[in-house]
N, C-alpha and C positions, 0 to 999 in steps of 0.2 A: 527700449529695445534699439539695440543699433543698427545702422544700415548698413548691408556687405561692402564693407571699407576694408575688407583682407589686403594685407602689403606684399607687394612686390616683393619677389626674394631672387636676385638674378644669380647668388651665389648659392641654389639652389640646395638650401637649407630646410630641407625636409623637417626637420623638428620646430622651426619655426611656423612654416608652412600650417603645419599640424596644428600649434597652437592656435593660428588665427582662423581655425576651419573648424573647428573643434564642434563652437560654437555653433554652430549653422546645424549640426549633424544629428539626429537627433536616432535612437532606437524605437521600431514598433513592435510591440507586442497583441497577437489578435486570438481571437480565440474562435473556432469552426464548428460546427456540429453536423459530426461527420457520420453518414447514416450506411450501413454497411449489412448484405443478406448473408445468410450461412446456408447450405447445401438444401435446408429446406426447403429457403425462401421466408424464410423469418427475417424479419429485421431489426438490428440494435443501433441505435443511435450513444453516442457518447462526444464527450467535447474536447475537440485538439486543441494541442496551443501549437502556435506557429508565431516566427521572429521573423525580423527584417529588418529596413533602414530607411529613413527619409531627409529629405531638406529641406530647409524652411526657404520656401521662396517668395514667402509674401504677408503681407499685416495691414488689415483693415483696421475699420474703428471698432471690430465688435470680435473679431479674428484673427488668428497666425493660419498662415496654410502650408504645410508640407507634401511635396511631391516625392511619389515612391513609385512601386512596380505595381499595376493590378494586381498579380498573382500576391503580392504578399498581405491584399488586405481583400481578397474577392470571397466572397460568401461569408462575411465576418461578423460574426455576433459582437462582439466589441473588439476596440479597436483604443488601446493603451500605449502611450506616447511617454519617455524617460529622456528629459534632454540632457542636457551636459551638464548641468548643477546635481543630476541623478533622483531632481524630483519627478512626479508626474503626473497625468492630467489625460480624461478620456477624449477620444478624438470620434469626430464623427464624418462619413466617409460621404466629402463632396461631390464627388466625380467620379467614374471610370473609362479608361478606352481599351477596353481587350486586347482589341486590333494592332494598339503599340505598347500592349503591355504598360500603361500611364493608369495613375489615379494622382487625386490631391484629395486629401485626407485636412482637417480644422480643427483648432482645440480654442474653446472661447474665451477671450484673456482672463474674463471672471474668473473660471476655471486654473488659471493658472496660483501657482503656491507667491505669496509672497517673497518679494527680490527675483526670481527669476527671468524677469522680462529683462532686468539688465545684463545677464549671466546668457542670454541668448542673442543671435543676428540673421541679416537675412544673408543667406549665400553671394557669394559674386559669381553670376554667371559668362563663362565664356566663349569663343564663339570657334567651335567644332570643326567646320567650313576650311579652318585655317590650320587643323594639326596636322602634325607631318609625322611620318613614320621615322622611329628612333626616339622622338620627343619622349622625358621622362614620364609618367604617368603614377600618382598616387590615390592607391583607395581605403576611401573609410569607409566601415561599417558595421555592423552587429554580428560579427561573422559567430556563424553555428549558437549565436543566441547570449553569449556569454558579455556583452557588451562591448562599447564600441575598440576595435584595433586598427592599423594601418600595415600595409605590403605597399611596395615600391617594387615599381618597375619602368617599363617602356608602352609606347603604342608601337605594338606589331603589324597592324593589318588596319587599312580604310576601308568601308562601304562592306564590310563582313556581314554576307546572309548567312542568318540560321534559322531554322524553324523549331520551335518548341511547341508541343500541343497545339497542334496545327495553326501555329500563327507565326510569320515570318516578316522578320526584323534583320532592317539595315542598320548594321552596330559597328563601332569602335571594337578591335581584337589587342587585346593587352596580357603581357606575360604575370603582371601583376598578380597575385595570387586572390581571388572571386571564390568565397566559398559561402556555404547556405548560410541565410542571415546577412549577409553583405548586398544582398536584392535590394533596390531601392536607393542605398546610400552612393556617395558620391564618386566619379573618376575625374582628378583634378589635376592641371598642369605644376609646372614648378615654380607659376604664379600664383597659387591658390584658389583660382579660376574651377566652376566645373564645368569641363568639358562633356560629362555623360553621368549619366546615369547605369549605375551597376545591374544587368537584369539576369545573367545567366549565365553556369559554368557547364563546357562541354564536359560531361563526365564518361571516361573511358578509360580501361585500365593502362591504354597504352599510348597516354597522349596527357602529358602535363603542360602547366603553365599555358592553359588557353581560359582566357576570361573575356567575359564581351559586356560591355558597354550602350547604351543607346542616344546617339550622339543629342547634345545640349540645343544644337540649332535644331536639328529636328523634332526633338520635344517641345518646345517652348511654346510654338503653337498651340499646340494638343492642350499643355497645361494649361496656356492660357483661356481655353475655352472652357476646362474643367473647372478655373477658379471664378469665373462669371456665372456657372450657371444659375439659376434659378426652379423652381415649382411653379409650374404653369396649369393653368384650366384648360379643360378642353377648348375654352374657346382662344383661347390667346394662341395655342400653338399654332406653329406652322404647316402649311399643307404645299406639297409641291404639283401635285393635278397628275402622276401615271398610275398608269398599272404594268407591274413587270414581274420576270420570273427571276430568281438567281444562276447564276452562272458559275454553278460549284467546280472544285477542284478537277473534279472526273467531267465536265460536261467541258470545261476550259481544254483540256488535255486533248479529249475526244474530237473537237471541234475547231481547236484552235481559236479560242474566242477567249479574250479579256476574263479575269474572274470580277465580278460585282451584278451588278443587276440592272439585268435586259429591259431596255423600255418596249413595254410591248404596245401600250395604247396610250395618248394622249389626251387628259380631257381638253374641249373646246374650252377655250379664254383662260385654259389656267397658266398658274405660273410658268409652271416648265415650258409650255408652250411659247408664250411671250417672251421668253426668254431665249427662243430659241435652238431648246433639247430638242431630236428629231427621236420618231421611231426607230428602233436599230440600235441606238445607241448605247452604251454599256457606264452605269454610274458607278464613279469608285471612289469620290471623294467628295463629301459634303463642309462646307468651313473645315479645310483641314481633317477632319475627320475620316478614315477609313470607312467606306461602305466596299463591302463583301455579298450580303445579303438584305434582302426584304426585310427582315426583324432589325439589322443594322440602319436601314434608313429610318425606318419608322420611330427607333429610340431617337436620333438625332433631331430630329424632324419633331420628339415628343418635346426636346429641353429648348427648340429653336422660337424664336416669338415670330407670330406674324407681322407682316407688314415691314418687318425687318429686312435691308438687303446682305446676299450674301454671296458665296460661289460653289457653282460644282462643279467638279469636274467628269469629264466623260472622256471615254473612249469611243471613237467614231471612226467609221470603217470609210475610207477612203482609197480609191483606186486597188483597193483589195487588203489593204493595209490599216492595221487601227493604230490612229494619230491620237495625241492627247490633247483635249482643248479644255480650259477651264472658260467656265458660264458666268459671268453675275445673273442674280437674277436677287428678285423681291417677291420674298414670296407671300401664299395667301396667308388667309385664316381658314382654319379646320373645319368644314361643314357641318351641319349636327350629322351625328350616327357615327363619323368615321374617326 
């Protein structure tokens, strides 16, 4: 397997481009079992299929790992990977982060067809941080299921919020044409570089050529926590010592208060504590990770080892105003019971 060695193209030769990306790109195919009532209240279940796209961004000794969009692989009975030679190989789903729309998805080389490891690569990642509006922008990916194509265009817009099913993402906005099935797959400079990840097209009848993007510096974190996790015992995970409530969208609104979760009690000598988390405070980011709610820290918190150090950050109320401060902290091991 090669390593994202894509060439520079500064006479911005989109087909060349292409060629050396190609590889990297890969189609997913997942299948859902989608449970639906009728006016009864009876219920029929039956099994979707749903398309996408992904990148390989990484190869262990026992794995290939591709990064794509939760949504294209969330609730997924299997989860079937077509790379660029057009063979294929089942994948099984490493990670997810709702919160930024991130999953990394593994297909185990066994698993792979003969010759294929050399007919694929790892992507060249590049650094987001630095595009500029105008910049050319090109995307690959699975678009409407039919297998991989490319649109070219521009980066129209930096730091574009949007909200899909209630989760909002800081994205790259591109005229580039983003349509279903292109989730996942890559937005890449005119160096072959990806600068983002393809996640979602504003669909309205009266508003073309807006695609968004979820920038590569900001992902990379995320993925990278996604491609380390591990299956932990109760007793290996991590425990942080509060107790708190959430601070959902309507209570954020109503109150003026941070959305994540209220520290409302601190156990004596535990981590958070030692650490320096106060009562008040409002958590919204664990390792990188988005924390919104109690069930969000507690996942994190599930795949986190103890004894491990790490950071979070909090929102703290200061002189009336909430500052952002990120914590290190080390935290514990999980009590029995909890």
């Amino acid at each position: 397997m090669e390593t994202g060695n894509t060439k520079s193209n500064s006479s911005g030769d989109v087909s060349t481009v292409v060629e050396n990306v190609m590889p990297s790109i890969v189609a997913i195919n997942s299948t859902v079992n989608d449970v639906t009532s009728d006016f009864f209240g009876r219920q029929y279940s039956e099994d979707v299929q749903g398309s996408g796209s992904g990148i390989i961004i990484g190869q262990n000794e026992n794995e290939i790992l591709i990064a794509t969009n939760n949504h294209v692989v969330a609730n997924a009975k299997t989860v079937n990977i077509v790379f660029a030679d057009n063979t294929t190989a089942s994948a099984t789903i490493k990670g997810t982060e709702p919160s930024n729309d991130l999953a990394v998805v593994s297909v185990k080389l066994s698993d792979l067809k003969e010759g294929t490891i050399d007919k694929i690569k790892i992507a060249t990642l590049g650094d987001s941080k630095s595009v500029k509006l105008g910049e050319m922008a090109i995307a690959i990916g699975n678009a409407l299921g039919y297998g991989q194509s490319i649109t070219v265009g521009y980066v129209s817009a930096l730091d574009r919020e949007v909200t899909v099913d209630g989760v909002t993402l800081k994205v790259l906005q591109t005229d580039a044409a983003i349509n279903p099935g292109n989730s996942g797959g890559a937005l890449l400079n005119s160096k072959g570089e990806v600068i983002g990840i393809n996640s979602v097209k504003y669909v309205d009848d009266n508003v073309e050529s807006v695609g968004y993007a979820i920038p590569i510096s900001d992902a990379i974190p995320v993925i990278n926590e996604l491609m380390n996790r591990t299956v932990l015992t109760d007793k290996e995970k991590a425990y942080l010592g509060i107790a708190g409530k959430d601070v959902t969208d309507d209570y954020s609104q109503r109150f003026n208060m941070p959305v994540g979760v209220y520290v409302g009690e601190l156990k004596e000598g535990s981590a958070a504590k030692k650490a320096g988390i106060k009562v008040g405070d409002i958590i919204i980011s664990v390792n990188n990770i988005t924390i919104k709610t109690m069930a969000d820290l507690q996942e994190v918190l599930g795949y986190t080892k103890a004894d491990t150090n790490g950071t979070v950050v909090v929102k703290s109320l200061e002189d009336g105003k909430y500052v952002d401060k990120t914590i290190n902290v080390t935290f514990d091991a999980r009590p029995a019971g909890n």
